[in-house]
BASENU-846623 format. One line per field, with one value per residue (C-alpha): residue number from 1; x, y, z. Coordinates in nm, 4 decimals. Each point is the difference from the previous one (the first is absolute). Example, Ala and Ser with C-alpha at 12.3 -4.5 7.8 and 13.67 -1.06 7.14 Angstrom:
BEGIN
n [1 | 2]
xx [1.2300 | 0.1370]
yy [-0.4500 | 0.3440]
zz [0.7800 | -0.0660]
END
This chain:
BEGIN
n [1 | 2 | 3 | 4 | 5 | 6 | 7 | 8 | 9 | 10 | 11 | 12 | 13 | 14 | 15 | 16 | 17 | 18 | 19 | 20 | 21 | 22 | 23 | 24 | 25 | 26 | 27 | 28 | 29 | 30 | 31 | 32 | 33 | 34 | 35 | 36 | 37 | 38 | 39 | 40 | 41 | 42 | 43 | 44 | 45 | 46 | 47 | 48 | 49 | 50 | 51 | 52 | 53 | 54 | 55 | 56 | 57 | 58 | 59 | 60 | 61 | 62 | 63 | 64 | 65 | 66 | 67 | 68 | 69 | 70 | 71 | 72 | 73 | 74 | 75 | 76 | 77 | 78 | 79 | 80 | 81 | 82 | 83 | 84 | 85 | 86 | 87 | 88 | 89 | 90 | 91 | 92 | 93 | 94 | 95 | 96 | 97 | 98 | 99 | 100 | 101 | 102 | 103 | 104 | 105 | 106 | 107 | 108 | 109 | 110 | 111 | 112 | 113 | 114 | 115 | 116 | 117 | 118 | 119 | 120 | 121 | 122 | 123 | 124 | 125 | 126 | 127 | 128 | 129 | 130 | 131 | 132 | 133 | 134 | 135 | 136 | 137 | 138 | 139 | 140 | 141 | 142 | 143 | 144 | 145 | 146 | 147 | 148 | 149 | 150 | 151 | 152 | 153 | 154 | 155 | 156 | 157 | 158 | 159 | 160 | 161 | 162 | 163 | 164 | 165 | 166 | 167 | 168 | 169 | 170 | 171 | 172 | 173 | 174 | 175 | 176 | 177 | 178 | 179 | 180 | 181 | 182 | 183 | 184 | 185 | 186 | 187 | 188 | 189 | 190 | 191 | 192 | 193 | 194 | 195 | 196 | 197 | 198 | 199 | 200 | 201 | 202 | 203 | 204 | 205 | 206 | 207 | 208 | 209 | 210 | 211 | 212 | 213 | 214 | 215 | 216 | 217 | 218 | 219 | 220 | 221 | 222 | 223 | 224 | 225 | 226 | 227 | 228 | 229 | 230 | 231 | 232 | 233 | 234 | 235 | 236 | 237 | 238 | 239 | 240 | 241 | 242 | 243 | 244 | 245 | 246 | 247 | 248 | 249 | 250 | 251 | 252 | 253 | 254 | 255 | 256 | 257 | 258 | 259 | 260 | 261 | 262 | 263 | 264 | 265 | 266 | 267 | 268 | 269 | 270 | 271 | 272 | 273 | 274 | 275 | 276 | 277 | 278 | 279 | 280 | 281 | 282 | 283 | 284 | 285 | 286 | 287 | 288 | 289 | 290 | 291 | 292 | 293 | 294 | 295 | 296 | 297 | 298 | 299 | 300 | 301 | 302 | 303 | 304 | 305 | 306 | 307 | 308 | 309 | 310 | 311 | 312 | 313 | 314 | 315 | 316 | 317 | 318 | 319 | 320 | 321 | 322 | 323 | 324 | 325 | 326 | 327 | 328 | 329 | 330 | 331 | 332 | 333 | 334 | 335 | 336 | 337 | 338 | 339 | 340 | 341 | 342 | 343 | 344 | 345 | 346 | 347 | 348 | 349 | 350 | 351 | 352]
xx [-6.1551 | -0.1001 | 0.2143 | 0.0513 | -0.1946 | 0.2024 | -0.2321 | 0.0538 | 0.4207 | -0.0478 | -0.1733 | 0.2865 | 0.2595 | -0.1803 | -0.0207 | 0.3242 | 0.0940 | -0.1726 | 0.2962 | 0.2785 | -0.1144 | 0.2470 | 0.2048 | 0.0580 | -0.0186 | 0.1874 | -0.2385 | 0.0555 | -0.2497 | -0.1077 | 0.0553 | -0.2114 | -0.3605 | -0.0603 | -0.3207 | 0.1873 | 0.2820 | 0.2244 | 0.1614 | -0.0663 | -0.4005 | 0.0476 | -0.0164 | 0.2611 | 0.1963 | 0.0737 | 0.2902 | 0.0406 | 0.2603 | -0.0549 | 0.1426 | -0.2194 | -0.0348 | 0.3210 | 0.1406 | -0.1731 | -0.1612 | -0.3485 | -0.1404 | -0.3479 | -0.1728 | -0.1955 | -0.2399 | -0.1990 | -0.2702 | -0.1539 | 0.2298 | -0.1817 | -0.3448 | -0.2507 | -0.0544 | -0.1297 | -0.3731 | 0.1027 | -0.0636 | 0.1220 | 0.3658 | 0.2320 | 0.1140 | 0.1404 | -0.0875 | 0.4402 | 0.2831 | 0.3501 | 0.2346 | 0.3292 | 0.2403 | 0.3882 | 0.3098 | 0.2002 | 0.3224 | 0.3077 | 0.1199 | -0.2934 | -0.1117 | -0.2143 | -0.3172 | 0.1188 | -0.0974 | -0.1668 | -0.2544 | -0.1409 | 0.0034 | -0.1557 | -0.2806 | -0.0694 | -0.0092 | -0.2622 | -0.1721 | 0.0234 | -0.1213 | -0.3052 | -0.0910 | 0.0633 | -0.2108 | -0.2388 | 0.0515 | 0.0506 | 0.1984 | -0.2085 | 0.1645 | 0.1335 | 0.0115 | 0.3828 | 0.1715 | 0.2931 | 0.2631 | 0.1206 | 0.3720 | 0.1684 | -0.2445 | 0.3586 | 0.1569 | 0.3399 | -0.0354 | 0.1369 | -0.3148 | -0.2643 | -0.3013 | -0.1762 | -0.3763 | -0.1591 | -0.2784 | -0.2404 | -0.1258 | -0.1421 | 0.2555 | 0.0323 | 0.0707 | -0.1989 | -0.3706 | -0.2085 | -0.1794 | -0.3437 | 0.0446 | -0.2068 | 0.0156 | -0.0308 | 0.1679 | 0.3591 | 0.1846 | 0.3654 | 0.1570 | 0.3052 | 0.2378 | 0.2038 | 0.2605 | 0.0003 | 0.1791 | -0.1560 | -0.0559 | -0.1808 | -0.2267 | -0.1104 | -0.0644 | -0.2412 | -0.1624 | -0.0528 | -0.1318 | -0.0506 | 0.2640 | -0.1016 | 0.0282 | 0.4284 | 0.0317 | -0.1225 | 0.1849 | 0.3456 | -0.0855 | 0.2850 | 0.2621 | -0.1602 | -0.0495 | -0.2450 | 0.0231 | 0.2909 | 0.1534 | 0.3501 | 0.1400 | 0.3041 | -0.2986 | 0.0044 | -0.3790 | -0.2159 | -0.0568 | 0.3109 | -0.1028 | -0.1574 | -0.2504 | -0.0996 | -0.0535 | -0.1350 | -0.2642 | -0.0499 | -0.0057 | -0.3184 | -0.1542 | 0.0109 | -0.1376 | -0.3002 | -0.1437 | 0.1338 | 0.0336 | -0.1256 | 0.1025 | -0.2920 | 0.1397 | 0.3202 | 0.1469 | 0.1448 | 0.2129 | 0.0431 | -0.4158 | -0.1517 | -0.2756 | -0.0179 | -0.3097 | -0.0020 | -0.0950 | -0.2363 | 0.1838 | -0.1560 | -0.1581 | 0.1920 | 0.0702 | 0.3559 | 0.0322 | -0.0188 | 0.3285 | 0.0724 | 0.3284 | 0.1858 | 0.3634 | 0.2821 | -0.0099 | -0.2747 | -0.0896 | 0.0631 | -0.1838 | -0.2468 | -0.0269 | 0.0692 | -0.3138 | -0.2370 | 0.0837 | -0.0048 | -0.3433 | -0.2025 | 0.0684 | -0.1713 | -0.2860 | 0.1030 | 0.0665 | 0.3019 | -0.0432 | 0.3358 | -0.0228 | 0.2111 | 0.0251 | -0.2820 | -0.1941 | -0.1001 | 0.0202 | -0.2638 | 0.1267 | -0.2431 | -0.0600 | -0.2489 | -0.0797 | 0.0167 | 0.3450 | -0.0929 | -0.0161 | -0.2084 | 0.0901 | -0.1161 | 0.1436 | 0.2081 | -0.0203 | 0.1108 | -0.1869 | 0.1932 | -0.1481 | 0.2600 | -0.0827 | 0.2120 | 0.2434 | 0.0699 | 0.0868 | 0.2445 | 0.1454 | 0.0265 | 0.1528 | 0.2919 | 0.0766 | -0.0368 | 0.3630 | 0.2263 | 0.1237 | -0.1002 | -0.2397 | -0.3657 | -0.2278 | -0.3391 | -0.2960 | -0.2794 | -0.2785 | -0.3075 | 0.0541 | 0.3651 | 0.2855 | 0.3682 | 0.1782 | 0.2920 | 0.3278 | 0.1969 | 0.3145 | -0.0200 | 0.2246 | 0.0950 | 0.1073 | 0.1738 | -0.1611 | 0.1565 | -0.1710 | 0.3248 | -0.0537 | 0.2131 | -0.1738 | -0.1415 | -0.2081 | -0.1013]
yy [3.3849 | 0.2232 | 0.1251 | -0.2025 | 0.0962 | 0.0786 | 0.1449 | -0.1900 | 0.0185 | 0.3937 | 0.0040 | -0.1484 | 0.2666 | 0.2276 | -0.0675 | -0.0749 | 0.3173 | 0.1917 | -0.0744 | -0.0520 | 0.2643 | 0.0302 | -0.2673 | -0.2505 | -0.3402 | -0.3407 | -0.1674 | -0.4030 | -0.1250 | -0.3711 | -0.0844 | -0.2847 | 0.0269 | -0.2540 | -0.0921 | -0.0663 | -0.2359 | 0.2413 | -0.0619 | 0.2959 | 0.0815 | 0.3573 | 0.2485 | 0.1986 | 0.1510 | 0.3796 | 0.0920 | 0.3522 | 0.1427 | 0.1672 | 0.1738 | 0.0615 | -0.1434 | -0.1554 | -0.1479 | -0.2452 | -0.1636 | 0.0231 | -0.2741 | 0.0063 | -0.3004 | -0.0024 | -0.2627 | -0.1589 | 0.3048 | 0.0466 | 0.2284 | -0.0105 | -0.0891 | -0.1001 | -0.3671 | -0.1549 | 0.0260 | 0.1708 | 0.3737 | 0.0885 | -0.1511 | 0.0384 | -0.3373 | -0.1570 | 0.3546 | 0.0731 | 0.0943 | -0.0773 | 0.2446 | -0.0770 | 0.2335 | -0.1184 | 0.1824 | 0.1362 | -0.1084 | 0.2572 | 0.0439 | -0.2475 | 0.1346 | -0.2799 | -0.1506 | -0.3826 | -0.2622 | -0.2415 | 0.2638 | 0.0567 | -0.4245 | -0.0372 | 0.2102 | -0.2026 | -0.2557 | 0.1945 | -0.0095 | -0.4073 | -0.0310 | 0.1636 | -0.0378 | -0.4143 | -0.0381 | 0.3104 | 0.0738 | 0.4185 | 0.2332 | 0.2234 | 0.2743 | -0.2558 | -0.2976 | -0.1999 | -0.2397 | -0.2374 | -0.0458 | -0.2841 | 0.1281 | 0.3796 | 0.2110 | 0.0280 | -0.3183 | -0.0812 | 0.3362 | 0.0100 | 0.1359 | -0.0516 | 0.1391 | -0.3607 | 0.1170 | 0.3062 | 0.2097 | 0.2022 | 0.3723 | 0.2885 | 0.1891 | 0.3003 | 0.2433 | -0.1729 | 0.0993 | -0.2834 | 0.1417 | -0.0468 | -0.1174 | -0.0617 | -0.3505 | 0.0130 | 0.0654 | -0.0813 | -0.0046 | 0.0402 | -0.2277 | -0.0466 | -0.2784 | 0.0252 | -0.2645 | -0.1563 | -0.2672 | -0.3164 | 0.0905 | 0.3430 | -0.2493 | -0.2109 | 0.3626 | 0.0757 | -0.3003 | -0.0424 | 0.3590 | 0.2053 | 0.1324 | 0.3706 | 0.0063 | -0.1208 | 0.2239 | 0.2838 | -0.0920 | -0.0130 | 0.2551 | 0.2224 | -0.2585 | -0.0136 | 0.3357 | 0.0128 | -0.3887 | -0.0156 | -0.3798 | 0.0037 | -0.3727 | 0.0849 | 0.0868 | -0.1986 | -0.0664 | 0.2360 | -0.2146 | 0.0847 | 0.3582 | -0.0863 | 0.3244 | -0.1986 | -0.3719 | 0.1406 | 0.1773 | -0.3398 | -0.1667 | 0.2301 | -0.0128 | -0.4021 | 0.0034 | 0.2159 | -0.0381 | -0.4077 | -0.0368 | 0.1212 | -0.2965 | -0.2165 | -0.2100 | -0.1470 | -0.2212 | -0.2703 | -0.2182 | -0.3441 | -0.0547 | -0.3163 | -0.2059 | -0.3614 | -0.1060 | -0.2624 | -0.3474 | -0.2002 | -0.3274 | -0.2351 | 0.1702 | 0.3309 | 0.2348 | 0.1016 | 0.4078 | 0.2023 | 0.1608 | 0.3860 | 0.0429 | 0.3537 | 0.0584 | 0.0978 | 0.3604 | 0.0905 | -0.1910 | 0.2899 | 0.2841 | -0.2055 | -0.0619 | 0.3501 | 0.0920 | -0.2528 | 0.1841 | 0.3304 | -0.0763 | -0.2375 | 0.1885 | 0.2721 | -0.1700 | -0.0174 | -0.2534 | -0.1437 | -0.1837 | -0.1470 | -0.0819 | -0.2855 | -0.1672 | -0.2365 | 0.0822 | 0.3292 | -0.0533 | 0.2881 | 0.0362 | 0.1757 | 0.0482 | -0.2018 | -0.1342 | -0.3644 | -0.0725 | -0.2293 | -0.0353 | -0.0373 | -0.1135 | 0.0268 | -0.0843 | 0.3197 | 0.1306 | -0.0839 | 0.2232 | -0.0045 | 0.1340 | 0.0845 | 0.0924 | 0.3295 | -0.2875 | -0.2446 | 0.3353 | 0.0957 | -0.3352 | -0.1111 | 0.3539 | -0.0712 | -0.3530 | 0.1485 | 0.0426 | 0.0047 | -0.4053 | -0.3360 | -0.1127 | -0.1672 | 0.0609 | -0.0192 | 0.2684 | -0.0969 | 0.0619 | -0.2568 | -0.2912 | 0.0035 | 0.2229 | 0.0167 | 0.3008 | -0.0908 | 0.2382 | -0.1637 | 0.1886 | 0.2498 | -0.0024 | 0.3200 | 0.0177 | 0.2735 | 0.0436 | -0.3185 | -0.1885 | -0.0845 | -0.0142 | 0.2937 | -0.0126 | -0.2753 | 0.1079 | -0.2365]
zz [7.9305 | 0.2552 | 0.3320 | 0.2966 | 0.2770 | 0.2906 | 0.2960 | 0.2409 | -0.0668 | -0.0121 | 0.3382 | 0.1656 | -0.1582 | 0.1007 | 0.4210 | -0.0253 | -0.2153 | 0.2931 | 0.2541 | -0.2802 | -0.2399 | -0.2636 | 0.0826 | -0.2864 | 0.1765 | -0.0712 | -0.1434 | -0.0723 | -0.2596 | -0.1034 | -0.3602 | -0.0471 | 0.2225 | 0.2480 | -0.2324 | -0.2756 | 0.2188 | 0.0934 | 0.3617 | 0.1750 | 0.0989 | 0.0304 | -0.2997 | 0.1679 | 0.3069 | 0.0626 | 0.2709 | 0.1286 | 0.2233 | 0.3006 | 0.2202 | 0.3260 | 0.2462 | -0.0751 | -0.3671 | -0.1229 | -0.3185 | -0.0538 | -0.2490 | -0.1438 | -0.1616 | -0.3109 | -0.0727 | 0.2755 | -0.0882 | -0.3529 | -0.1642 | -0.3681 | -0.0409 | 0.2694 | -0.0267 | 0.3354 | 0.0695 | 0.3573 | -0.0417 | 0.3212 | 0.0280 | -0.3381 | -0.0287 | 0.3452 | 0.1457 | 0.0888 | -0.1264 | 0.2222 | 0.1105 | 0.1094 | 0.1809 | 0.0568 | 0.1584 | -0.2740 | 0.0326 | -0.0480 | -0.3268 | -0.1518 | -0.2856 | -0.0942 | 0.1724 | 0.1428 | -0.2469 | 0.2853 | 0.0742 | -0.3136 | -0.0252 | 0.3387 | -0.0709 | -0.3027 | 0.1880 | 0.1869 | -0.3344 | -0.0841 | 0.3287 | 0.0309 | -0.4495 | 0.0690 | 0.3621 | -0.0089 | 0.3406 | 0.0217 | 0.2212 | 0.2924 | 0.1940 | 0.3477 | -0.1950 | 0.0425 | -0.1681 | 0.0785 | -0.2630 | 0.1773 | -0.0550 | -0.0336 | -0.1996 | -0.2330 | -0.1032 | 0.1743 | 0.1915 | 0.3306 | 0.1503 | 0.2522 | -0.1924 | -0.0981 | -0.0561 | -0.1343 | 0.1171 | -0.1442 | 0.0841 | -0.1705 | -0.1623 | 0.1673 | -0.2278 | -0.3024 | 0.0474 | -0.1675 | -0.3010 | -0.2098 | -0.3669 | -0.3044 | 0.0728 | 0.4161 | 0.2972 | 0.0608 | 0.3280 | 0.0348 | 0.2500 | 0.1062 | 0.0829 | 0.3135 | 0.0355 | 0.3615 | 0.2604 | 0.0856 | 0.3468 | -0.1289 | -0.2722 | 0.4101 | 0.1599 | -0.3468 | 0.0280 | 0.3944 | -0.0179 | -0.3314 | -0.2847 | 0.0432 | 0.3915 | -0.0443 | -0.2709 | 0.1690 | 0.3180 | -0.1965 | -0.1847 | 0.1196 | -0.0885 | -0.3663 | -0.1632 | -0.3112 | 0.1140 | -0.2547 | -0.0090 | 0.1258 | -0.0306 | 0.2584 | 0.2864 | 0.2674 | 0.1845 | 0.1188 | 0.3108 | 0.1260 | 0.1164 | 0.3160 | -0.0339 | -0.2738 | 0.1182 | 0.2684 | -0.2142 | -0.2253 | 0.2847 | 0.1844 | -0.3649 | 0.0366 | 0.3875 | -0.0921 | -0.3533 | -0.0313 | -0.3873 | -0.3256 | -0.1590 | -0.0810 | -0.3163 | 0.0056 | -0.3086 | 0.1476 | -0.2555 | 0.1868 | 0.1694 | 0.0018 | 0.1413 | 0.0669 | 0.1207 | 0.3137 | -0.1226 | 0.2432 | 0.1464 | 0.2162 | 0.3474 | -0.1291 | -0.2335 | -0.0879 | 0.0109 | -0.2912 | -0.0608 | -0.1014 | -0.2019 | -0.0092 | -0.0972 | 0.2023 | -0.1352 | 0.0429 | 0.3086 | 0.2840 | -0.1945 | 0.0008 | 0.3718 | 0.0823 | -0.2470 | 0.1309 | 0.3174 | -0.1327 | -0.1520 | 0.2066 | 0.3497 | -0.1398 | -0.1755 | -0.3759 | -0.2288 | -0.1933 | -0.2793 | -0.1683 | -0.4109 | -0.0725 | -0.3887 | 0.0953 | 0.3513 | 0.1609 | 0.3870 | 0.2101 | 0.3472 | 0.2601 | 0.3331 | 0.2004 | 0.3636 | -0.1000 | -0.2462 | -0.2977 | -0.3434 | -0.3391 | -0.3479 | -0.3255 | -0.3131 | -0.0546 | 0.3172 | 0.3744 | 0.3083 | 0.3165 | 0.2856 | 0.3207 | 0.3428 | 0.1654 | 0.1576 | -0.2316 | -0.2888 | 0.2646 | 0.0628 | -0.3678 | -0.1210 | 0.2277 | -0.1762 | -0.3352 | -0.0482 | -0.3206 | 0.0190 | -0.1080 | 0.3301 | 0.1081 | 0.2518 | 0.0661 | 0.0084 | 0.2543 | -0.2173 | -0.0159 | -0.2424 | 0.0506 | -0.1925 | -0.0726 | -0.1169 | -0.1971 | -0.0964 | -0.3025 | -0.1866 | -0.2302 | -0.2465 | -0.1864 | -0.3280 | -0.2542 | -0.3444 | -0.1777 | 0.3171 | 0.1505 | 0.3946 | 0.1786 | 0.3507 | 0.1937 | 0.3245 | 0.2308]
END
């Protein structure tokens, strides 16, 4: 039997080896491969100390690349074209990495093996809940930037980028998504060294050089965002009575319901789209003179004038309500709960 091929595992080693050089990492294996039903995607996790700019863990991912042989027909990328990086204040006196990191990034892993959806440098996530279970902490979403000491490299089997996850507060996730995840960053980037995750932080936003920044960043550039998940969207399509019609009615959850508004604003008012991906519909919003709407079996177009995107992003508010949109044919725009729920699907948070 011949040897395992392991370029794509020894490229890795060696960018990291670059800034680490002889340091032996931690390194946390899987024992059974995710293939083969083992629980954990990734092949394996690295952790190295460092020291500069402040103490801190640095964990590396193996396994969302091709680390053996090159099996996807896509020459360019090697495998999802990433790896993650993950950098954490070192406690003092810790002499091991925490356990919920190295689980939370392989919980990176289910997520992107089981929906295919990948990881770009400014993409965000919500975690719905502290990035550590049970943590008292404010950091409830991640981000994602280039790592800045980890150069991305050129393999046998493709490129692959090395991105980092930042963890972040709610109200930093809003300023990402009103305006874009590398403007924040970069504005709070003196508060966040080597953007190294510290869960006692409190929110960037509360520098006022720094909201103040966001909030100029917002004003002049509107937002980057241009997909948003949304998990409670729905469409019901107005039935015709006698002499009328009844209005179609747009359904959004509580949660999500002033992001939304503020992005509608943040988009329309300077002549880009929003499109929201629910479970069953996709809903287009766009700018227009005359506010109406279109629908086809997957999809609902809603075109707002200037006024009627201001007036409706100031009702879009986090709590059960029902108002109407003056668009032609007639529409309601209705908030319901959202109901969150820990992993056994208990509910721990009602909003709305």
């Amino acid at each position: 039997m011949g040897e395992e091929v392991t370029t794509g595992w020894d490229a890795i080693d060696e960018a990291v080896e670059r800034i680490y050089g002889e340091q032996e990492p931690k390194h946390y294996g899987t024992l059974i491969s995710y293939a083969l039903g083992g629980s954990d995607p990734l092949d394996g996790i690295s952790v190295y100390t460092s020291e500069s700019p402040l103490p801190h863990w640095h964990f590396v991912t193996y396994g969302f690349s091709e680390l053996y042989e090159k099996e996807s027909d896509y020459a360019e990328e090697s495998g999802y074209g990433f790896e993650l990086t993950f950098r954490l204040v070192k406690e003092k006196g810790e002499e091991e990495p925490p356990a919920w990191a190295l689980s939370l990034l392989q919980n990176m892993g289910r997520y992107v093996f089981n929906s295919g959806n990948v990881f770009r440098a400014g993409d965000y996530l919500d975690a719905n809940g502290p990035i550590c279970l049970g943590a008292d902490t404010r950091l409830t979403a991640l981000a994602f930037i280039a790592d800045p000491e980890v150069d991305a490299i050129d393999t046998p089997n493709g490129q692959v980028q090395f991105l980092q996850m930042v963890g972040i507060t709610n109200d930093e996730l809003e300023a990402m998504q009103i305006w874009n995840t590398i403007g924040v960053l970069s504005a709070g980037s003196s508060h966040l060294p080597s953007y190294i995750t510290d869960l006692n932080r409190g929110s960037l936003l509360s520098d006022e050089a720094v909201s103040a920044t966001v909030h100029n960043g917002i004003e002049q550039d509107g937002s980057n965002t241009g997909f948003l998940f949304v998990d409670q969207l729905d469409w019901t399509v107005g039935k015709k009575r006698w002499l009328r019609k009844s209005p179609s009615i747009l359904t959004i959850g509580a949660k999500q319901a002033e992001i939304i508004g503020k992005l509608i604003r943040g988009r329309l008012l300077k002549d880009r789209q929003l499109t929201l991906v629910g479970p069953d519909v996709r809903v287009v919003f766009e700018g227009g003179e005359q506010s109406a709407y279109s629908e086809k079996p997957d999809e609902v177009r809603i075109r707002l004038d200037d006024h009627t995107v201001a007036e409706m992003s100031k009702k879009l508010l986090p709590k059960q309500s029902e108002f109407e949109v003056p668009v032609k044919d007639g529409m309601t725009l209705r908030i319901v709960q959202t109901k969150i729920t820990d992993q056994e699907g208990n509910v721990v948070k009602t909003i709305g």
